[in-house]
DRENBA-829733 format. One line per 2 residues: number of its first residue (from 1); for each residue x, y, z of N, C-alpha, C, O. Coordinates in steps of 0.1 Angstrom, whole numbers. Each point is the difference from the previous one (the first is absolute). Example, Ala and Ser with C-alpha at 12.3 -4.5 7.8 and 13.67 -1.06 7.14 Angstrom:
BEGIN
1	132/-57/78/-9/12/0/9/12/0/10/0/7  -14/11/-14/9/11/0/-8/11/8/5/11/1
// end
This chain:
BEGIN
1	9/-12/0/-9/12/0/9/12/0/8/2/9  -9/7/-18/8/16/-3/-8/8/11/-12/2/-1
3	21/2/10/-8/14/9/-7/7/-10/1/0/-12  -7/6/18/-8/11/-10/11/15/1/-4/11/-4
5	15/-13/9/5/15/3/12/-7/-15/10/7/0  -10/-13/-5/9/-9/-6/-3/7/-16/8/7/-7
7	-23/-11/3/-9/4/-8/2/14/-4/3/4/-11  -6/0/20/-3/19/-1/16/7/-3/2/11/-5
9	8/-19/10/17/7/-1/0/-4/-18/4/9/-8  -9/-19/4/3/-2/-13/-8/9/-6/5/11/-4
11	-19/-16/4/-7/15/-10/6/12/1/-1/7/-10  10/-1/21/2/13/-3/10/-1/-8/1/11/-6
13	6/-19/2/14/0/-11/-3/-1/-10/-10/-7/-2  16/13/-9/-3/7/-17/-1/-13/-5/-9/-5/-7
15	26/-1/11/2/-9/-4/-9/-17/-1/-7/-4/9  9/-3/-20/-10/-10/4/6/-10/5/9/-7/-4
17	-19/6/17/7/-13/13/-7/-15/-3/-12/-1/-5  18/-7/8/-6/-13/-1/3/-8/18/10/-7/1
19	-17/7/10/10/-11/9/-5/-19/-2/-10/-6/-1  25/3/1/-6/-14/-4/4/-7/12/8/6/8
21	-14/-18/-7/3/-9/11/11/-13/-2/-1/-11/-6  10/16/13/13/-11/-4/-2/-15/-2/6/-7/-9
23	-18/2/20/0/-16/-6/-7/-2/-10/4/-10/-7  -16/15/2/-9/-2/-11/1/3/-10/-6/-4/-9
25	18/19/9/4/10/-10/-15/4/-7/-1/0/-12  -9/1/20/-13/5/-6/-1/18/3/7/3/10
27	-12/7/-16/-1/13/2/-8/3/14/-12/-4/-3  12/7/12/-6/1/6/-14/11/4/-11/0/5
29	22/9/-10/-4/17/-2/6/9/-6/12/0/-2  -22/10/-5/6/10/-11/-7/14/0/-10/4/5
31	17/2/-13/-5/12/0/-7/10/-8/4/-4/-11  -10/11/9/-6/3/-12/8/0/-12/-2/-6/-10
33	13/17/13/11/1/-9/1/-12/-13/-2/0/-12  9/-13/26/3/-17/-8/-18/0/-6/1/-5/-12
35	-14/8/15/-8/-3/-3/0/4/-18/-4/-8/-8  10/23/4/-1/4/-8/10/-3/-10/-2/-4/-11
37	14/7/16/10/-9/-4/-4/-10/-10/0/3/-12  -4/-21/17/-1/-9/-5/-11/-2/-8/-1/-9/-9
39	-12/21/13/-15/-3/-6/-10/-12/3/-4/-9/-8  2/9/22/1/-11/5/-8/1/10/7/7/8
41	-19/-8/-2/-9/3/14/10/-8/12/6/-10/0  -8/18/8/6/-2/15/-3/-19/0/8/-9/3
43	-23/10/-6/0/-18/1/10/-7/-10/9/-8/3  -11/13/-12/10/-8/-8/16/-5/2/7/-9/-5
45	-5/18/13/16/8/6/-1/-12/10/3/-11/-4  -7/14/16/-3/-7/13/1/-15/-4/-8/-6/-7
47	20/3/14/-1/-19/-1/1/-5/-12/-3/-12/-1  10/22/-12/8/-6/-8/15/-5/2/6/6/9
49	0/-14/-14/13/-6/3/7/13/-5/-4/4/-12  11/2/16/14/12/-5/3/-3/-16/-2/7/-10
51	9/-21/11/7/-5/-8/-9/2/-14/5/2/-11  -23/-1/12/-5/-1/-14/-4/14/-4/-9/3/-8
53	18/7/17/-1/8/-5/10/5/-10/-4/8/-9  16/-13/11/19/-1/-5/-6/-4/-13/-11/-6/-3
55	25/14/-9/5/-5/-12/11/-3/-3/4/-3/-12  2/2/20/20/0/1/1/-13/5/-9/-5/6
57	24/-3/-8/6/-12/7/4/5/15/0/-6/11  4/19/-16/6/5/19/-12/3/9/1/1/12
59	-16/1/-19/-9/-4/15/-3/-10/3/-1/-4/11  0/-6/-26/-3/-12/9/12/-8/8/-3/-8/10
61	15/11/-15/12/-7/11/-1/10/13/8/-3/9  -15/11/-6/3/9/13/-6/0/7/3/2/12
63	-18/-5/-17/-5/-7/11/-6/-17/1/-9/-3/8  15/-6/-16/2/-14/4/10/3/8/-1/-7/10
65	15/18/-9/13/-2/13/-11/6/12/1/-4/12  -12/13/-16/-9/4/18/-4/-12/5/0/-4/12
67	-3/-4/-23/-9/-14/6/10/-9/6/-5/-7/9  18/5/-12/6/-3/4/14/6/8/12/-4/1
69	-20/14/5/12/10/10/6/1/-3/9/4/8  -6/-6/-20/16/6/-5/5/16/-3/11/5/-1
71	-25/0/-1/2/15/-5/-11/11/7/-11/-3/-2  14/15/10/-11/9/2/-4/15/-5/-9/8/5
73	18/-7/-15/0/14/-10/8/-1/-11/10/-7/-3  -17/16/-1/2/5/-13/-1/8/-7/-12/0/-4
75	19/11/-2/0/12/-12/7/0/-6/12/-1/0  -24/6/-13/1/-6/-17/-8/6/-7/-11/-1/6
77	10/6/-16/-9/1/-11/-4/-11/-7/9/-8/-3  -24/4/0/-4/-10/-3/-11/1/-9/-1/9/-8
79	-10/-21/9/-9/4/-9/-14/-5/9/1/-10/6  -9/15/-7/-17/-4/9/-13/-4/-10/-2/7/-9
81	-3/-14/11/-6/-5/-11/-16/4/6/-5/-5/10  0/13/-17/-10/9/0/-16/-14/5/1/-11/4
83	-11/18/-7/-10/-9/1/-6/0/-17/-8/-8/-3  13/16/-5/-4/-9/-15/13/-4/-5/-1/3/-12
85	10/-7/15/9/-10/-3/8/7/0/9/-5/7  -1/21/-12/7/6/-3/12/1/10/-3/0/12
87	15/2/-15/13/5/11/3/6/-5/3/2/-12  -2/7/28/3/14/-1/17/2/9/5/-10/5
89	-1/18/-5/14/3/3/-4/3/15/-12/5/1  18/-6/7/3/1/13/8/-1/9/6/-11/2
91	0/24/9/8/4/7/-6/-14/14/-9/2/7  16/-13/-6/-4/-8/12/7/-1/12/12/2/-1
93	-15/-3/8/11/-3/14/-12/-4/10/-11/5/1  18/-18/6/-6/-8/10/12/4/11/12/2/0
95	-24/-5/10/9/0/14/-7/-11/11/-10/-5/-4  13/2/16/-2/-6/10/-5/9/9/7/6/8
97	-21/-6/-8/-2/9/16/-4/-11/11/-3/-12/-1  5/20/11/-12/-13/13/-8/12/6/5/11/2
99	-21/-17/1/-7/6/-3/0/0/22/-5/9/8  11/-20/-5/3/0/17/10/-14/0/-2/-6/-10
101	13/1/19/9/-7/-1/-5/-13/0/3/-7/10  -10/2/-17/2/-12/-6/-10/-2/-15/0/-10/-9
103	-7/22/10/-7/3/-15/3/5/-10/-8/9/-3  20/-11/-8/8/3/-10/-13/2/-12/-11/-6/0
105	15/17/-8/-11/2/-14/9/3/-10/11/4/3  -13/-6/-12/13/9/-15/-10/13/-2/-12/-2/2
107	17/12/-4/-6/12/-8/8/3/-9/13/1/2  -20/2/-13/-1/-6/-14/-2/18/-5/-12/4/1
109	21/6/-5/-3/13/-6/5/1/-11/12/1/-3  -24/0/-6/1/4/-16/-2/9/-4/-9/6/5
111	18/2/-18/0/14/-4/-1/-4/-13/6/-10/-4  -15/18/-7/-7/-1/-11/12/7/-8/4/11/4
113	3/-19/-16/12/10/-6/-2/3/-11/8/8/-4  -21/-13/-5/-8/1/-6/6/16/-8/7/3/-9
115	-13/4/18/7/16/-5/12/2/2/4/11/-5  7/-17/13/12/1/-1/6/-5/-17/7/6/-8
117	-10/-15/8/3/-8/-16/-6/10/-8/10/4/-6  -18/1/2/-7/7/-7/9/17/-3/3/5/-10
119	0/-2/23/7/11/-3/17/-4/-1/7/9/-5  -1/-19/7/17/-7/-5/-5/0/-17/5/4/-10
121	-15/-10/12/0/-2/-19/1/11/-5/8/4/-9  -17/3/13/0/16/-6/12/7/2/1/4/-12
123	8/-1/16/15/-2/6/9/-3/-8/10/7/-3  -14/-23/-2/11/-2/-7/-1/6/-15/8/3/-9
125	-23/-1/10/-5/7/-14/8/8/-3/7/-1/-10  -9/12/20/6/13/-2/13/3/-2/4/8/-8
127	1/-16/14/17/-5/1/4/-3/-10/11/4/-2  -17/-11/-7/4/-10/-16/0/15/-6/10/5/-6
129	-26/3/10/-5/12/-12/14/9/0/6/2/-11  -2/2/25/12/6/3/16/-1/-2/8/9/-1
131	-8/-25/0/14/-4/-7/0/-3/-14/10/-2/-6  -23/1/1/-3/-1/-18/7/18/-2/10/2/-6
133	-18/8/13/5/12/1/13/10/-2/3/11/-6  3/-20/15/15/7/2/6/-5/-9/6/8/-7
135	-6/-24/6/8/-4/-12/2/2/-15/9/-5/-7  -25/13/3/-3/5/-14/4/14/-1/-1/6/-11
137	6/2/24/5/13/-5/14/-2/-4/7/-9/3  -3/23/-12/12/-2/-8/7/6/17/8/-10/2
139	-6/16/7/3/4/7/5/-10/13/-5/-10/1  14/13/7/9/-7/10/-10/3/16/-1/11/7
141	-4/-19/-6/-7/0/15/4/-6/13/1/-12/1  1/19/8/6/-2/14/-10/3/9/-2/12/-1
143	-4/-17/9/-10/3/12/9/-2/15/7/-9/4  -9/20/1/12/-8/19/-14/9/9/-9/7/-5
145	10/-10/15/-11/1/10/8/10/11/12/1/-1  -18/5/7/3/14/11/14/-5/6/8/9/0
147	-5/-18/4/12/1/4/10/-5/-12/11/-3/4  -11/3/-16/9/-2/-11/-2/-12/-3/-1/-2/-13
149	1/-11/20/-2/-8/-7/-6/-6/-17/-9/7/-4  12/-16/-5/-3/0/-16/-12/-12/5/3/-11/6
151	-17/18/-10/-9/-7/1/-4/-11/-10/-7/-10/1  16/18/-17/-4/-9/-10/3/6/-11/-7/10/-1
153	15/-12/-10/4/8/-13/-3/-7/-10/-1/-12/2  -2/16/-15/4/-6/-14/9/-7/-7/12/1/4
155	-14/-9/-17/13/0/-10/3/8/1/9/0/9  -11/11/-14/4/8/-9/8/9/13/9/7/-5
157	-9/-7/14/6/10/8/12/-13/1/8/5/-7  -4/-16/9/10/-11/-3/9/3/-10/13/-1/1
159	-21/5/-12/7/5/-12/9/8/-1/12/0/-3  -24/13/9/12/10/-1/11/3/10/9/7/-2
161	-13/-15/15/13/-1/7/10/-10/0/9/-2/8  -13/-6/-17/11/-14/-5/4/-4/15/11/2/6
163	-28/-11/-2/2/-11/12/6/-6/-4/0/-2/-12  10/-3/21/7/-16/1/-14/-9/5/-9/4/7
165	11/-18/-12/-11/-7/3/2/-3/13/-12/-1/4  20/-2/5/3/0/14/-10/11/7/-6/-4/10
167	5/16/-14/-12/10/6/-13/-4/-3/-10/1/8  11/-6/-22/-20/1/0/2/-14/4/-12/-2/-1
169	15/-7/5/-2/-15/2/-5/2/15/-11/-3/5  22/11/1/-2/-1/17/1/18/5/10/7/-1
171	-20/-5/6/-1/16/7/11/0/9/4/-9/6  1/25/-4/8/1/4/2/12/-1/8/4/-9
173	-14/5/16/2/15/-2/11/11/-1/1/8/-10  8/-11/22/11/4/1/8/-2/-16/6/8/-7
175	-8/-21/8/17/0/-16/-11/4/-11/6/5/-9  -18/-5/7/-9/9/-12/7/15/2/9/5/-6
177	-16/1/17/8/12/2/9/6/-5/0/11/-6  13/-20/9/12/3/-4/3/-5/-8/12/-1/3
179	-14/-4/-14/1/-7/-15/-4/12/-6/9/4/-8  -22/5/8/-5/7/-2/6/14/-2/1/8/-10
181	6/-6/26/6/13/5/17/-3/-12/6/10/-3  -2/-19/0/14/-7/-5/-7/1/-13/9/-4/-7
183	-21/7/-1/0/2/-13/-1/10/-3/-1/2/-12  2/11/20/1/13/-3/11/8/-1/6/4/10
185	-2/-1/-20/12/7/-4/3/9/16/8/-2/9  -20/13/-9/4/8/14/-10/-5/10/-12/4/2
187	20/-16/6/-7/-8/10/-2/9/16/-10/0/8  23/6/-8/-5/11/12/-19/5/-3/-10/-6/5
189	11/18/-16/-6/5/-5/-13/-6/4/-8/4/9  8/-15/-18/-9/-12/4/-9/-5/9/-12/-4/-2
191	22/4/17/-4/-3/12/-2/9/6/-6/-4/10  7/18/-11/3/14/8/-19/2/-4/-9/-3/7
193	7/8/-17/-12/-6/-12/-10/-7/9/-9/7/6  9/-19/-4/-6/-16/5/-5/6/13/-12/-1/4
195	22/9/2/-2/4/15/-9/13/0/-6/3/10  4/4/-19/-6/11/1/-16/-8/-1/-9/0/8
197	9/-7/-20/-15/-7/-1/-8/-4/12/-11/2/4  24/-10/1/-6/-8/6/-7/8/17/-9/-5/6
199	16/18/-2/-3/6/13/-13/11/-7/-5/9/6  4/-10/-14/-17/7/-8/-6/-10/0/3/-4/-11
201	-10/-3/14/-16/-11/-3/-6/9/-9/1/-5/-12  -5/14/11/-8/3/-9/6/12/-10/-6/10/-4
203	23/-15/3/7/13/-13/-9/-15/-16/-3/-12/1  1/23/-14/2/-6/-8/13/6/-4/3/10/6
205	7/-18/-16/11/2/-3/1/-4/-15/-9/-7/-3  17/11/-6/6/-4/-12/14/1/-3/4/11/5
207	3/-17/-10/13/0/-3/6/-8/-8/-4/-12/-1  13/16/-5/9/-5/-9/16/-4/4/10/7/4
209	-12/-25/-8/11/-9/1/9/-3/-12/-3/-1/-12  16/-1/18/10/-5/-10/3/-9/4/7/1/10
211	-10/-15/-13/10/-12/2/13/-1/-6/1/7/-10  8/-15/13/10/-6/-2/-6/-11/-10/9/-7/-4
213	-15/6/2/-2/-10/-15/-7/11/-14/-5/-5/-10  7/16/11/4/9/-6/-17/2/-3/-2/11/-6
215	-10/-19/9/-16/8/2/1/14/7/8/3/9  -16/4/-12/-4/11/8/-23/-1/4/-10/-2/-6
217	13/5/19/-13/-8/6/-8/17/3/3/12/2  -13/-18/-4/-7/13/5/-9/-4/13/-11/-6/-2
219	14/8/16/-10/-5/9/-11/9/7/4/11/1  -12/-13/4/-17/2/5/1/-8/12/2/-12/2
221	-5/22/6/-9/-4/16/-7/3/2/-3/11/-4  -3/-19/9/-18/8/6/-2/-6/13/1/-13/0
223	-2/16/8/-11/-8/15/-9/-4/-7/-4/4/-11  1/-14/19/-10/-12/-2/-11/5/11/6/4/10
225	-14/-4/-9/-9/0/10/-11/-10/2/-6/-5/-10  1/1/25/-9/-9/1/-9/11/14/6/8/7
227	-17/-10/-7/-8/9/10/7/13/0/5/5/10  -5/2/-21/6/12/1/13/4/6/2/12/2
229	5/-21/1/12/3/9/9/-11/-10/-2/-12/-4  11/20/2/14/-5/-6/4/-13/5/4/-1/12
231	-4/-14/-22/3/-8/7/15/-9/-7/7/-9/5  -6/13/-13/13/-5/-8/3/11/-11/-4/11/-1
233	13/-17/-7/2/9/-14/8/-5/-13/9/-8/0  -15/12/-11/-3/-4/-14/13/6/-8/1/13/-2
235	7/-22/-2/9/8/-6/-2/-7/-18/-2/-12/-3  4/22/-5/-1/-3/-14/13/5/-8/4/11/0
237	-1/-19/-7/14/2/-8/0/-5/-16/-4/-10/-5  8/24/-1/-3/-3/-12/15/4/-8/9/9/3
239	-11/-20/-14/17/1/-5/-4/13/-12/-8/0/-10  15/8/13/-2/10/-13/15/5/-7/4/11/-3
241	4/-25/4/6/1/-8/8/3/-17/10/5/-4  -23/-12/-3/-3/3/-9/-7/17/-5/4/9/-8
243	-13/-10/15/-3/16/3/11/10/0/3/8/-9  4/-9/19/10/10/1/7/4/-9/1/11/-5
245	5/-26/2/7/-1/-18/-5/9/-10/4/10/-7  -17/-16/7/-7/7/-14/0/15/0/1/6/-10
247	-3/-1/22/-1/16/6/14/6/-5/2/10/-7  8/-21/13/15/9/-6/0/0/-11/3/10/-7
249	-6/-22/1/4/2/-19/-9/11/-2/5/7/-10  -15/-3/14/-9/10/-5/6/15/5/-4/9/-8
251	11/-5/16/8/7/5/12/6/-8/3/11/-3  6/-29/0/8/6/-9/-3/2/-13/8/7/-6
253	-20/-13/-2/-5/3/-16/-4/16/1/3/8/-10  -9/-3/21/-4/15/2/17/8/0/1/9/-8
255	7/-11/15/12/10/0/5/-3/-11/5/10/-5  -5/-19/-4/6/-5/-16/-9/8/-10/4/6/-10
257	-20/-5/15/-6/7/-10/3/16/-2/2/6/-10  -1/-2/29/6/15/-4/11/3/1/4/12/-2
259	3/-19/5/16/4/-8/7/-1/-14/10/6/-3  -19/-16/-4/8/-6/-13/1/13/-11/-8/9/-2
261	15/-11/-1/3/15/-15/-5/-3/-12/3/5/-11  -11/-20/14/-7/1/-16/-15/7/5/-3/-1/12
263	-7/7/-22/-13/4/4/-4/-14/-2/2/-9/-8  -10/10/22/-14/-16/5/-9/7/-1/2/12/5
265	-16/-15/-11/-10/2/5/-12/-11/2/-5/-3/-11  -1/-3/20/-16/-10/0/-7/5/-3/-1/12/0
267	-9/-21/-6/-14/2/-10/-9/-9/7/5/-10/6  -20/11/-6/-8/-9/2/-4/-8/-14/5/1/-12
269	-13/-7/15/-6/-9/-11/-6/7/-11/-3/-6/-11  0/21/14/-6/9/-16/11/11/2/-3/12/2
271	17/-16/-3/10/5/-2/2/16/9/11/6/-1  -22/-3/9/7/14/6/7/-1/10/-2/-11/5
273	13/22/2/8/0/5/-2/-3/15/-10/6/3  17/-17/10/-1/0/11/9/4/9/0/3/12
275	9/-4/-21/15/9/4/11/1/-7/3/-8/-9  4/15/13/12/7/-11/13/2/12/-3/0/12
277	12/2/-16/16/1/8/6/13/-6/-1/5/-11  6/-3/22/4/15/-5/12/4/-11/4/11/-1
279	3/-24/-8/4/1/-11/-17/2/-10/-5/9/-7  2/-17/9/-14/6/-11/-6/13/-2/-2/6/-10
281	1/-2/25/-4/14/-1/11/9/-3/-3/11/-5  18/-15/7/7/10/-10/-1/-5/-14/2/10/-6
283	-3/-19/-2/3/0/-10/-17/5/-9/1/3/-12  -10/-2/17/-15/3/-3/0/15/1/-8/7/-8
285	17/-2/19/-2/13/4/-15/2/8/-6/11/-2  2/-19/9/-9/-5/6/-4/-1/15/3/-11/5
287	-8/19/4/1/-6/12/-12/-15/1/-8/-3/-8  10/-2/17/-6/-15/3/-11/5/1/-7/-5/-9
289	-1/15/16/-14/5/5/-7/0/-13/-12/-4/0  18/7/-14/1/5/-13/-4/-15/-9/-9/-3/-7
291	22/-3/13/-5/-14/-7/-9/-12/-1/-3/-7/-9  -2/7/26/-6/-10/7/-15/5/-9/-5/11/0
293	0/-25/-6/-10/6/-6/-2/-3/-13/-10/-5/-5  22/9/-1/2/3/-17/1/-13/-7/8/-8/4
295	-15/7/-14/9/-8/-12/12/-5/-1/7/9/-5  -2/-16/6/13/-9/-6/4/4/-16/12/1/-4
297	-23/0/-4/-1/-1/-11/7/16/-6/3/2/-11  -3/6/21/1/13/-8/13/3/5/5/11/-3
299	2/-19/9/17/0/-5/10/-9/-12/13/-1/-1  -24/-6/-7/7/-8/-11/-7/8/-8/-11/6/1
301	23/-6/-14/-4/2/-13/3/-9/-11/12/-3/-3  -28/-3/-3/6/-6/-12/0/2/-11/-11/-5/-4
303	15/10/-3/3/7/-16/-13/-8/-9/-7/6/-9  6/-18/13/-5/-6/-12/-17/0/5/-8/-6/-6
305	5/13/18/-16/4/4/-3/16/-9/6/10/-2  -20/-15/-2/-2/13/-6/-11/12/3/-6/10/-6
307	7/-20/22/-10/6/10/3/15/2/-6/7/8
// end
């Protein structure tokens, strides 16, 4: 017989209780909770064997060891087999109470994970959505959390810092760091840099790198935030290498255009002028303001037009 003060401690718990009786391993008492839980009327519940409630090999070996004193708890995630046949995921843990010293009971508390599983899947969703993400931009991604630590980066940030596979195989912050700080032409610079970022949580930053493998990097910081408060930070690196290149050759074709002593001038596609060098405008007798505009056509002559 369950006191009735036995009854009433269970109902108040969220959680769903079962107490069973060690020699018969029959339910003895339960609680609304377990009521709802399994879908199952209190009668139904009452003076079923435990065991036909189980879907796992580890309840039924755990408690054939109760029936045979071999075993008196246990916690585990498991599975509970509903009242229309279905199993559902469940946080379980059994214990030994005595209800007065020689009346031992198991209580039996189950937690529905049902929405725990539901939101990990969603989770990993997001996670897949998020690493499909990082790894399709052309750009170098590094995430580290408030105290610096690297929460998680890309290829492509691999790339342009030419990991050794010893780093991406096995984390290791420290020698990332300094692999890192050791690829920068001006590694002081570098680190002096790293430290300013890092005592702003919420500086954004941009700057421009030179490695020793002769890339030039363009990097982006941002704080990361979670609940409105700065919780890590996003760094982005982009090789603009090529860029830069193209910018100088464009630099020096510009000082070659206005220096050269032959007259240059550009044309668009219906031949008028986009620009001229200032041999052109001496040989035109022309200022550029004069030219930009004009015909191409009305500095050739051909004898054999009878235009």
């Amino acid at each position: 017989m369950i006191p009735a003060g036995y009854s009433l401690l269970i109902e108040a718990l969220i959680e769903a209780v079962w107490l069973v009786d060690p020699v018969s391993l029959r339910i003895v008492s339960v609680n609304q909770a377990a009521i709802t839980l399994a879908g199952l009327s209190r009668e139904d519940l009452q003076g079923r064997v435990a065991i036909e409630l189980t879907a796992t090999p580890e309840d039924h070996c755990f408690w054939e060891d109760v029936a045979a004193g071999l075993s008196h708890d246990i916690h585990s995630e498991t599975l509970l087999r509903t009242g229309d046949g279905v199993a559902i995921p469940v946080d379980r843990r059994v214990s030994r109470v005595w209800i007065d010293a020689a009346t031992p009971l198991y209580l039996v508390c189950l937690q529905d994970l049902r929405q725990q599983r539901r939101t990990e899947v969603e989770l990993e969703r997001l996670v897949a959505e998020l690493r499909a993400t990082l790894e399709s931009t052309a750009d170098g991604i590094m995430a580290s959390d408030r105290h610096g630590r690297v929460r998680n980066y890309n290829r492509r940030f691999a790339e342009i810092w030419d990991l050794p596979e010893a780093l991406m195989v096995r984390r290791n912050d420290p020698a990332l760091f300094a692999h890192m700080a050791a690829a920068v032409v001006d590694s002081d610079g570098y680190e002096a840099r790293l430290a300013e970022i890092a005592a702003s949580p919420l500086l954004e930053a941009d700057d421009e790198l030179v490695l020793r493998s002769g890339r030039i990097v363009e990097r982006r910081s941002l704080p990361q935030y979670q609940r409105g408060e700065a919780s890590g930070r996003v760094f982005a690196f982009r090789d603009i290498t090529q860029q830069v290149d193209s910018q100088a050759r464009l630099r020096l074709a510009a000082k070659v255009f206005e220096s050269s002593l032959d007259a240059i001038f550009i044309t668009g596609a219906d031949f008028r002028l986009l620009a001229a060098n200032p041999s052109c405008e001496r040989l035109t007798g022309n200022a550029q303001a004069s030219l930009l505009g004009s015909s191409a056509k009305q500095f050739f002559h051909d004898p054999h037009d009878q235009g």
